[in-house]
C-alpha positions in Angstrom: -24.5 -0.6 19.5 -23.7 -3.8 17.7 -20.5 -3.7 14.9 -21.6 -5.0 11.7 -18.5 -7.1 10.8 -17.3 -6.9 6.9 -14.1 -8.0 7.6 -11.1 -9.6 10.2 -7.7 -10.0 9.9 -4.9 -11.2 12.5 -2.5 -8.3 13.1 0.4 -8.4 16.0 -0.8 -11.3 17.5 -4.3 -10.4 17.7 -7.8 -10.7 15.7 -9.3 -7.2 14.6 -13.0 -7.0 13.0 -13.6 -4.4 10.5 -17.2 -3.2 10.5 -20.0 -0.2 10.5 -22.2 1.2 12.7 -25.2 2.4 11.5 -25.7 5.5 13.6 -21.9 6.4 12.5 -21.2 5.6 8.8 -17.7 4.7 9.1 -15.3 1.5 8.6 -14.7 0.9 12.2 -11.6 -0.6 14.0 -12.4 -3.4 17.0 -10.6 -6.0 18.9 -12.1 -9.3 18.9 -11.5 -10.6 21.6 -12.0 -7.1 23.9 -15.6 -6.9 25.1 -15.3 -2.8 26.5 -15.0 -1.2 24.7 -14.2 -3.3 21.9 -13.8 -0.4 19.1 -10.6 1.1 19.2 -10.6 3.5 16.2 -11.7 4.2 12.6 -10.9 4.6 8.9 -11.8 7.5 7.0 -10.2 8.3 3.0 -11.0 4.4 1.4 -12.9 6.0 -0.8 -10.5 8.7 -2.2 -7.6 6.5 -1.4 -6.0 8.8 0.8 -7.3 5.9 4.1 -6.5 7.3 7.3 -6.6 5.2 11.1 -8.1 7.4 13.8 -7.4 5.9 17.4 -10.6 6.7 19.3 -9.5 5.0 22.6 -5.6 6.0 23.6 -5.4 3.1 26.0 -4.8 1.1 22.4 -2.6 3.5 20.7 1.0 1.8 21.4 -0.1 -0.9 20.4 -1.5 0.4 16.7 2.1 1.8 16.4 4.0 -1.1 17.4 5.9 -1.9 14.3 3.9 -1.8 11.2 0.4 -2.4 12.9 -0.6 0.9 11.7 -0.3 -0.1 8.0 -1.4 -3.4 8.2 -4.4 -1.9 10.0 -4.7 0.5 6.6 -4.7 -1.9 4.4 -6.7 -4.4 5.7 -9.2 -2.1 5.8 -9.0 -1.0 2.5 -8.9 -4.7 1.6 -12.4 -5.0 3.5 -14.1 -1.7 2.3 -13.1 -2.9 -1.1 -14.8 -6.2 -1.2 -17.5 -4.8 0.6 -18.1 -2.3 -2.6 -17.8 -5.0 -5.1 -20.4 -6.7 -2.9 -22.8 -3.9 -3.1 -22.7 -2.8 -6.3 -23.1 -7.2 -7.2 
């Protein structure tokens, strides 16, 4: 199933889409440049401002906590589900 993409941003040397998947209602976490599986987790809390990063695929897990990838991976994405609210709501 196709990523919607709200949202990239260049994080330890690499680009990472933020997006949705329609069948799943969540802001997911994918590599750009991996085509299998690109998505490697999820965010969950943006809206209660308690965000969370779930890794989905453990082959990718060093690597989100590889200095501070995890947080930069946070709050990109609360940078991205922001501007996509303020988007929607016009």
């Amino acid at each position: 199933q196709a990523l919607t993409v709200l949202g990239t941003a260049e994080i330890g040397d690499r680009l990472v889409r933020y997006g949705t998947l329609t069948a799943a209602p969540r802001l997911w976490v994918a590599f750009a440049d991996t085509t299998t599986p690109p998505v490697f987790g999820y965010l969950t809390g943006l809206a209660t401002g308690g965000p969370t990063l779930h890794v989905t695929d453990q082959r990718h897990l060093a690597w989100t906590r590889t200095g501070d990838r995890t947080d930069q991976l946070i709050r990109h994405g609360l940078d991205v589900w922001r501007d996509a609210q303020r988007a929607c709501q016009g």
